[in-house]
PyMOL Python script that loads the backbone (N, CA, C, O; Angstrom):
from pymol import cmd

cmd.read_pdbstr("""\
ATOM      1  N   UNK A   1       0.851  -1.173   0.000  1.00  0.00           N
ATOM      2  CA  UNK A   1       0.000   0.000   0.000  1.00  0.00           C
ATOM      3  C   UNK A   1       0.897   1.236   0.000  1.00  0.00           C
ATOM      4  O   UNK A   1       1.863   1.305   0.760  1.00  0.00           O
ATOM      5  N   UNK A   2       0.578   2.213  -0.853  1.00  0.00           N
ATOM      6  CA  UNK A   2       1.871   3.375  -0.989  1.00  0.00           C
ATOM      7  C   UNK A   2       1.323   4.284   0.295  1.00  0.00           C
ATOM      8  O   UNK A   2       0.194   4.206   0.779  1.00  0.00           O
ATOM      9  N   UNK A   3       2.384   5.152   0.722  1.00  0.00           N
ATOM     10  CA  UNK A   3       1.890   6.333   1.591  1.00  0.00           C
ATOM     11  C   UNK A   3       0.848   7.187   1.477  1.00  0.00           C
ATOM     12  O   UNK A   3       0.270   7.594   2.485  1.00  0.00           O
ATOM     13  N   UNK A   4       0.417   7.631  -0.006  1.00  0.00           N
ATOM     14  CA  UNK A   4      -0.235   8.494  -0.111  1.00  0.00           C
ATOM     15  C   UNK A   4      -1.632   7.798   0.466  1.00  0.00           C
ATOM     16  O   UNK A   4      -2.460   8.293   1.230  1.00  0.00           O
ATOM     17  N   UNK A   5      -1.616   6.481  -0.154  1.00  0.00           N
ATOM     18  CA  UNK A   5      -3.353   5.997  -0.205  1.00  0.00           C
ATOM     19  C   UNK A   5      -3.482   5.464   1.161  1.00  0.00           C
ATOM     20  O   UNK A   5      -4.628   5.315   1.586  1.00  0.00           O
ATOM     21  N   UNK A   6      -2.465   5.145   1.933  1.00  0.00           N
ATOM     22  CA  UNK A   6      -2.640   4.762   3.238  1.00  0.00           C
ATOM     23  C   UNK A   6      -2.880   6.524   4.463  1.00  0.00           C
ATOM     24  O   UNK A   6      -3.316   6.453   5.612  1.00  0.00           O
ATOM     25  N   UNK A   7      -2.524   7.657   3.883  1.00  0.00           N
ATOM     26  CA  UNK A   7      -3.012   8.739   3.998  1.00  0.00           C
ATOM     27  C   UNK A   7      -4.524   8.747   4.497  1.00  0.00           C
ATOM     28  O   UNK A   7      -5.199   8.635   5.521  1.00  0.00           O
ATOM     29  N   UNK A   8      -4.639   8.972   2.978  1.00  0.00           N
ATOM     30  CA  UNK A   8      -6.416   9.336   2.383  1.00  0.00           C
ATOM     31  C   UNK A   8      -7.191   8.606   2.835  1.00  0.00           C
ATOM     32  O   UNK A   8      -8.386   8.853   2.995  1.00  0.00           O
ATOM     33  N   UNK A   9      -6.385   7.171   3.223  1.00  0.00           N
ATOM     34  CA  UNK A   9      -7.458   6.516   3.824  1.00  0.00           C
ATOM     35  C   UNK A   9      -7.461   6.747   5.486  1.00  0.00           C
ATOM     36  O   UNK A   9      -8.333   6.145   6.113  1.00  0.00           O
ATOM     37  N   UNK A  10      -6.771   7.371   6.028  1.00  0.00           N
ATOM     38  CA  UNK A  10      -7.026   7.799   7.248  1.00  0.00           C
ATOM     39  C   UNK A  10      -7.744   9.245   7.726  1.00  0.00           C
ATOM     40  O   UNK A  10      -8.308   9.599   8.761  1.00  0.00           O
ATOM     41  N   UNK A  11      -7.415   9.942   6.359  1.00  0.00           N
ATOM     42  CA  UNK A  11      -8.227  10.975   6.760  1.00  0.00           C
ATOM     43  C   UNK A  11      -9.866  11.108   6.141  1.00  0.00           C
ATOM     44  O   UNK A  11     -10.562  12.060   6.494  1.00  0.00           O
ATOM     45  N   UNK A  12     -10.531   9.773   4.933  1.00  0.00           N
ATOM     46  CA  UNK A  12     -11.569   9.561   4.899  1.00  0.00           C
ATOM     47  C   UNK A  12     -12.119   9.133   5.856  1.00  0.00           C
ATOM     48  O   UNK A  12     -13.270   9.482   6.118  1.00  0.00           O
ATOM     49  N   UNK A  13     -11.399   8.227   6.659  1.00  0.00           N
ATOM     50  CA  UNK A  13     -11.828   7.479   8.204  1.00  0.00           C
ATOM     51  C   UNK A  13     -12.182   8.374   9.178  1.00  0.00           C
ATOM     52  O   UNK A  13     -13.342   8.598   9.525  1.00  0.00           O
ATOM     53  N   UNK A  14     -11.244   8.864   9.602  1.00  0.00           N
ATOM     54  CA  UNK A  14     -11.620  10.245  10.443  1.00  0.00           C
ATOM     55  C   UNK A  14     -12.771  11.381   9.915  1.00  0.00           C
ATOM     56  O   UNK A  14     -13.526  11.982  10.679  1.00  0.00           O
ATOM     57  N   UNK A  15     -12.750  11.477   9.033  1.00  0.00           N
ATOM     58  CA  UNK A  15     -13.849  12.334   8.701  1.00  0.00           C
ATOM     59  C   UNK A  15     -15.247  11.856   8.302  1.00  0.00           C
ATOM     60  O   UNK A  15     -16.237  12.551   8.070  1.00  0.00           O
ATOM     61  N   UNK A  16     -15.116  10.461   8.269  1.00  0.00           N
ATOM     62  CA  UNK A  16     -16.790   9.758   7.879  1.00  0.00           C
ATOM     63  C   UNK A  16     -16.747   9.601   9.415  1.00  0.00           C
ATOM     64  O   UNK A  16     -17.725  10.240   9.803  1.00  0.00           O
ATOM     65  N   UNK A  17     -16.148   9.104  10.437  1.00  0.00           N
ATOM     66  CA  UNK A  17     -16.434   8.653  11.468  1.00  0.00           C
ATOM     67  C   UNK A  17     -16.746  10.269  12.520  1.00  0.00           C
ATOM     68  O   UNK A  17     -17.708  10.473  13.260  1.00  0.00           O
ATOM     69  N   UNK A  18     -15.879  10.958  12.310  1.00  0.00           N
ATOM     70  CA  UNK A  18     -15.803  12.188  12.675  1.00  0.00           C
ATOM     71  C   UNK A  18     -14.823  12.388  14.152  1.00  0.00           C
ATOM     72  O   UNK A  18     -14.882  13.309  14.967  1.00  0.00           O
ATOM     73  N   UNK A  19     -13.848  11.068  14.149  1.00  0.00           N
ATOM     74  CA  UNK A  19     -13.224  11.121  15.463  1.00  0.00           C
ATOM     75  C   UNK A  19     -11.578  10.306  15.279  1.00  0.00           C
ATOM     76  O   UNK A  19     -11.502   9.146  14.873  1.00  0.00           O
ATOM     77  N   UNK A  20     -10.688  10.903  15.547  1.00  0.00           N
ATOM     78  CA  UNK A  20      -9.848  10.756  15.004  1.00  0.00           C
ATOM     79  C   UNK A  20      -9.598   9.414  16.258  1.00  0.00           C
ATOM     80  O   UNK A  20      -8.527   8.830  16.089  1.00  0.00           O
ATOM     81  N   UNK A  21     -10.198   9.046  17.101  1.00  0.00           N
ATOM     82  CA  UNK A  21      -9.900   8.379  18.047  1.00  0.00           C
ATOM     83  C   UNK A  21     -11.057   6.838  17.727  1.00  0.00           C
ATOM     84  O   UNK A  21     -10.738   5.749  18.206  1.00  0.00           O
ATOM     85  N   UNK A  22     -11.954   6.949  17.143  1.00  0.00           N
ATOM     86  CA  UNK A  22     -12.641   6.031  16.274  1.00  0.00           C
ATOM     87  C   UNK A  22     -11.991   4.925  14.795  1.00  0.00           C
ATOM     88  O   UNK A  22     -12.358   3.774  14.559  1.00  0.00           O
ATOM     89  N   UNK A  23     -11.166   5.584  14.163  1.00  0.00           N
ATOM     90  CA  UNK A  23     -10.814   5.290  13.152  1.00  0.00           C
ATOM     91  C   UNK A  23      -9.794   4.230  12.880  1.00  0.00           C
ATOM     92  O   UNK A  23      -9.877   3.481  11.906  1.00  0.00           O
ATOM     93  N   UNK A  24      -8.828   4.182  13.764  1.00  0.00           N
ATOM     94  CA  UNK A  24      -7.834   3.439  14.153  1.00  0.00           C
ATOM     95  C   UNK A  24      -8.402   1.878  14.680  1.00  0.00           C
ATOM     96  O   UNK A  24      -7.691   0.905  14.932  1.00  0.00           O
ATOM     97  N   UNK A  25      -9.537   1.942  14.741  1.00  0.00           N
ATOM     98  CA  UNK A  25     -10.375   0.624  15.528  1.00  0.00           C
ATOM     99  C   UNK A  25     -10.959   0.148  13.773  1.00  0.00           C
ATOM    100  O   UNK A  25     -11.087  -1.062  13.586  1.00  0.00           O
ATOM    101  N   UNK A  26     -11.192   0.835  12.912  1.00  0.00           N
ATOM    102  CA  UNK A  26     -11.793   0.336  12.011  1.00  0.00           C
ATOM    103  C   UNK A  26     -10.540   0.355  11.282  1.00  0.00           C
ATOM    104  O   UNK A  26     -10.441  -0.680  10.622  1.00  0.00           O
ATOM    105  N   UNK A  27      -9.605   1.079  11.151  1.00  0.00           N
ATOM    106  CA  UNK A  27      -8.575   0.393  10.048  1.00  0.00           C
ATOM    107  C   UNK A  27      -7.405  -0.590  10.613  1.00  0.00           C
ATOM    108  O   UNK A  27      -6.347  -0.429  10.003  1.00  0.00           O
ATOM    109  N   UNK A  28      -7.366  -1.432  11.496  1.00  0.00           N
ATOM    110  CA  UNK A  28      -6.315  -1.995  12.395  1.00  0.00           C
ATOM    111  C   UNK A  28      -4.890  -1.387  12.991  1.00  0.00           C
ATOM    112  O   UNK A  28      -4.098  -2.167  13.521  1.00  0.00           O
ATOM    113  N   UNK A  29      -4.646  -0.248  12.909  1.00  0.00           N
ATOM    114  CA  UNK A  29      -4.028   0.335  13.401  1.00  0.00           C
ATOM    115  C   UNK A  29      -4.034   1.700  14.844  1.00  0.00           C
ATOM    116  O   UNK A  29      -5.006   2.111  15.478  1.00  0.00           O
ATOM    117  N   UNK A  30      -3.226   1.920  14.910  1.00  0.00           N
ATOM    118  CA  UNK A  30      -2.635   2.453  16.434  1.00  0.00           C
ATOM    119  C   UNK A  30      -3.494   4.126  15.926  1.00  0.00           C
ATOM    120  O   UNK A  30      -3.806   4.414  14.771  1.00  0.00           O
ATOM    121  N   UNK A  31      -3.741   5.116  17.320  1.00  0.00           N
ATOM    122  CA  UNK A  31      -4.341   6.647  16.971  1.00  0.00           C
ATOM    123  C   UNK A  31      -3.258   6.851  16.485  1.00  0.00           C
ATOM    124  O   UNK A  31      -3.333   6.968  15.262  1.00  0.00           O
ATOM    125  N   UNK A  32      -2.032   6.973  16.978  1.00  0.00           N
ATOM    126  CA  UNK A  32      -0.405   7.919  16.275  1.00  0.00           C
ATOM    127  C   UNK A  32      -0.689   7.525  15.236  1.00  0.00           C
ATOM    128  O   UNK A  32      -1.127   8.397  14.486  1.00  0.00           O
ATOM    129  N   UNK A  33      -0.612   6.194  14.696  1.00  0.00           N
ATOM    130  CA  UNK A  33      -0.281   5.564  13.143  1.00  0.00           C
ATOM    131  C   UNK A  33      -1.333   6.893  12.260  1.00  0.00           C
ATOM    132  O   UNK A  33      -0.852   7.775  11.549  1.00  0.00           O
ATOM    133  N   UNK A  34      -2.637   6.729  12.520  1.00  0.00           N
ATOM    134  CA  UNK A  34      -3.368   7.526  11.885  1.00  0.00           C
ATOM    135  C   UNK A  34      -3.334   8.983  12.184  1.00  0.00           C
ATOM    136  O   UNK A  34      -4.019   9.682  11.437  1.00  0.00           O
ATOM    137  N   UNK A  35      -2.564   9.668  13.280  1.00  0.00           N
ATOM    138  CA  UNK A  35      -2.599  11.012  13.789  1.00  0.00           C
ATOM    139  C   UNK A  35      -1.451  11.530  12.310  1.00  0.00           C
ATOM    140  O   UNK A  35      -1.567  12.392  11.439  1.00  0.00           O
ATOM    141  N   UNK A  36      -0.290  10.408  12.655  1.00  0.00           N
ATOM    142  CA  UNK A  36       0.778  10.514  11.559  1.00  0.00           C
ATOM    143  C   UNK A  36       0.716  10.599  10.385  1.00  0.00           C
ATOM    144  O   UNK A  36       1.334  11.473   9.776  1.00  0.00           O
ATOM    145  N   UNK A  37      -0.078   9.672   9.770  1.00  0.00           N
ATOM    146  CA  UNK A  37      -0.686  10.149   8.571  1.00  0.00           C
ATOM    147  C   UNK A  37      -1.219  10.991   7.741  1.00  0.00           C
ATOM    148  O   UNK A  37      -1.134  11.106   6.518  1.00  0.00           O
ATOM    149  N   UNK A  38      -1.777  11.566   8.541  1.00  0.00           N
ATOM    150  CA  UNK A  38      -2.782  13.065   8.266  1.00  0.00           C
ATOM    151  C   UNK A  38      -2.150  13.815   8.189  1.00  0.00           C
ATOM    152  O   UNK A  38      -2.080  14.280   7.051  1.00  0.00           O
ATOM    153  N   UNK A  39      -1.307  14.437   9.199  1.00  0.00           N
ATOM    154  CA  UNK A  39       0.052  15.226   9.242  1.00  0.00           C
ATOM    155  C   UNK A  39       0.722  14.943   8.136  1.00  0.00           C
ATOM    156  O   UNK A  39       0.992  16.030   7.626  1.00  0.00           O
ATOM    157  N   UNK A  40       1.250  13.854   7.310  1.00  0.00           N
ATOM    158  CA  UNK A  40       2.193  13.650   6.507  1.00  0.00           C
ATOM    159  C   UNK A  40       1.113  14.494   5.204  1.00  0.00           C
ATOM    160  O   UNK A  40       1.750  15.347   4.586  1.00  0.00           O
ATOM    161  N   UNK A  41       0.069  14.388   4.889  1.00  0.00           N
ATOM    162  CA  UNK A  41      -1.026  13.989   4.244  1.00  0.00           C
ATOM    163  C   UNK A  41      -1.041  15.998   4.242  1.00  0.00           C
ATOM    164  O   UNK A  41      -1.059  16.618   3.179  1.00  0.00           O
ATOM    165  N   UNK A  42      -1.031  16.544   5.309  1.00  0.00           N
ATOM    166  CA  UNK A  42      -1.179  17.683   5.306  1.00  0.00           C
ATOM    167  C   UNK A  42       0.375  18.671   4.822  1.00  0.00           C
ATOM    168  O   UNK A  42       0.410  19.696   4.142  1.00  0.00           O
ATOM    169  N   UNK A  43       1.732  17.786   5.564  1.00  0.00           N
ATOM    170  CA  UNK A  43       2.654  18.539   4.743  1.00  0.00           C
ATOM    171  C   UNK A  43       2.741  18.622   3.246  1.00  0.00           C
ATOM    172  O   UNK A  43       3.280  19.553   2.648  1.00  0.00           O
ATOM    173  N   UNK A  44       2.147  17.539   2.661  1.00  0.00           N
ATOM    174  CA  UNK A  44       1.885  16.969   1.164  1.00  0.00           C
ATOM    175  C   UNK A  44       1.502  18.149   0.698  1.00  0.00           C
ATOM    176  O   UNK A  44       2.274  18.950   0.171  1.00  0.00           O
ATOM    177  N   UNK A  45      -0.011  18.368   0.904  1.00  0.00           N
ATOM    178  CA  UNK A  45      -1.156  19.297   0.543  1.00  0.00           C
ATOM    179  C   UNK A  45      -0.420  20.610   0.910  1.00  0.00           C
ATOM    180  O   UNK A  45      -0.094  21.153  -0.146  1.00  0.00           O
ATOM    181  N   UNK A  46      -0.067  21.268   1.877  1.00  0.00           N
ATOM    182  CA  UNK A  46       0.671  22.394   2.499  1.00  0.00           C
ATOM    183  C   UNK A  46      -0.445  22.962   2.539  1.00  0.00           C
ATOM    184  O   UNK A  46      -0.686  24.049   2.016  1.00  0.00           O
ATOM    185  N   UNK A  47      -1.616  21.937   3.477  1.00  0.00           N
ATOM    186  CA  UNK A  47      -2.717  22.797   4.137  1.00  0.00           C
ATOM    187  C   UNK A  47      -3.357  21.968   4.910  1.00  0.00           C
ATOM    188  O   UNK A  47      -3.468  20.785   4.591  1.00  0.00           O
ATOM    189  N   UNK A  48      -3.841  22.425   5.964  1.00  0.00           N
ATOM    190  CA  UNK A  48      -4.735  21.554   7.226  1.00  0.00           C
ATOM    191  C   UNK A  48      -5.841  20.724   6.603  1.00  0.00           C
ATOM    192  O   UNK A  48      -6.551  21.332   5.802  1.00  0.00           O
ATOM    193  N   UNK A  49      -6.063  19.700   6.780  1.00  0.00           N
ATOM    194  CA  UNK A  49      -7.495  18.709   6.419  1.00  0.00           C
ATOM    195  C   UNK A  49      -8.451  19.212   7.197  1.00  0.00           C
ATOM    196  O   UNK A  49      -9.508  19.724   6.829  1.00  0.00           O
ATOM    197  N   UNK A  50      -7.939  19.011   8.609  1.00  0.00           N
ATOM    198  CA  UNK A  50      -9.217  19.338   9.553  1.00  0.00           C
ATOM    199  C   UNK A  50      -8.680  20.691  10.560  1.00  0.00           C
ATOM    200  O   UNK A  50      -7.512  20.937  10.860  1.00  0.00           O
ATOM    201  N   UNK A  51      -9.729  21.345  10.905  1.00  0.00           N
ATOM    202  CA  UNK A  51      -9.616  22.366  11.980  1.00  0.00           C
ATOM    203  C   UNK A  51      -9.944  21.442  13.361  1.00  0.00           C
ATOM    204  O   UNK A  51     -11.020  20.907  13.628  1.00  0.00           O
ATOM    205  N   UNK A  52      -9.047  21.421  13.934  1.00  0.00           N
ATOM    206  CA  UNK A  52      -8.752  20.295  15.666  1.00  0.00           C
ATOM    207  C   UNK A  52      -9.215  21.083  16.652  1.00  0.00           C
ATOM    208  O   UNK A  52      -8.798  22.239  16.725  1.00  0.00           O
ATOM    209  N   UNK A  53     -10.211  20.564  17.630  1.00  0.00           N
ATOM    210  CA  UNK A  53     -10.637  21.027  18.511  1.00  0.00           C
ATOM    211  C   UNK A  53     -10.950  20.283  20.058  1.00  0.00           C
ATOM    212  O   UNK A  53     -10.679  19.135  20.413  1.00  0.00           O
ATOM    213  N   UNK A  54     -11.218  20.722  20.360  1.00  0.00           N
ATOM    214  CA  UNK A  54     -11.193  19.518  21.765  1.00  0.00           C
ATOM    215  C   UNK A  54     -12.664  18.765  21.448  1.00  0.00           C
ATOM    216  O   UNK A  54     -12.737  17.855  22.274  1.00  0.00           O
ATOM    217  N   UNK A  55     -14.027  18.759  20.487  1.00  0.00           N
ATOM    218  CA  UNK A  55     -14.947  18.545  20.367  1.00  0.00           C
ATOM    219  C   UNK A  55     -14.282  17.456  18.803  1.00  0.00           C
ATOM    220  O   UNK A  55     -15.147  16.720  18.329  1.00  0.00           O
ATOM    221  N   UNK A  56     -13.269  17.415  18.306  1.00  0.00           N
ATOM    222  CA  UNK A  56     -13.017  16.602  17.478  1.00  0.00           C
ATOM    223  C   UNK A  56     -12.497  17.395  16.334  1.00  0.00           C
ATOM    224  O   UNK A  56     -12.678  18.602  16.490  1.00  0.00           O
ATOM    225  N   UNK A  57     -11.765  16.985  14.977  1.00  0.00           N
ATOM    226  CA  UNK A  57     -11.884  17.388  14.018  1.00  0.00           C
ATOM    227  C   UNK A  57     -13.097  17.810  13.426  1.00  0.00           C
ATOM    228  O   UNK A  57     -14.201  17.462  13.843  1.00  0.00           O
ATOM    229  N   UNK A  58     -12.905  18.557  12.457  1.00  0.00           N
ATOM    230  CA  UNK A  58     -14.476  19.262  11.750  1.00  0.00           C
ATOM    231  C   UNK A  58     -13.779  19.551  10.483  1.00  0.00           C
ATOM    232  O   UNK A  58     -14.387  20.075   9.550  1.00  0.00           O
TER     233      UNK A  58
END
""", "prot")
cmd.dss("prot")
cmd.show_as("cartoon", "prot")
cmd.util.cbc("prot")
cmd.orient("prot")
């Protein structure tokens, strides 16, 4: 699986589920694994996916 699509697929997860703490249970991996991703996913883009809040991503 390349980086990018192992990305996208963490930040479709997080954002259909709407919890970045949810997502990691449905794709078999760890919250960092998927926190990491997004981040990588966002230096890529050279822009935020989600606005982070203590109520969750949005």
């Amino acid at each position: 699986m390349s980086d990018l699509n192992s990305q996208l697929r963490a930040f479709l997860n997080v954002g259909e589920l709407g919890s970045a703490a949810h997502a990691p249970k449905r794709m078999f991996v760890t919250q960092a694994a998927v926190t990491t991703r997004i981040k990588a996913l966002e230096r890529w883009l050279r822009y935020p996916c989600f606005v982070r809040s203590r109520h969750g991503p949005r």
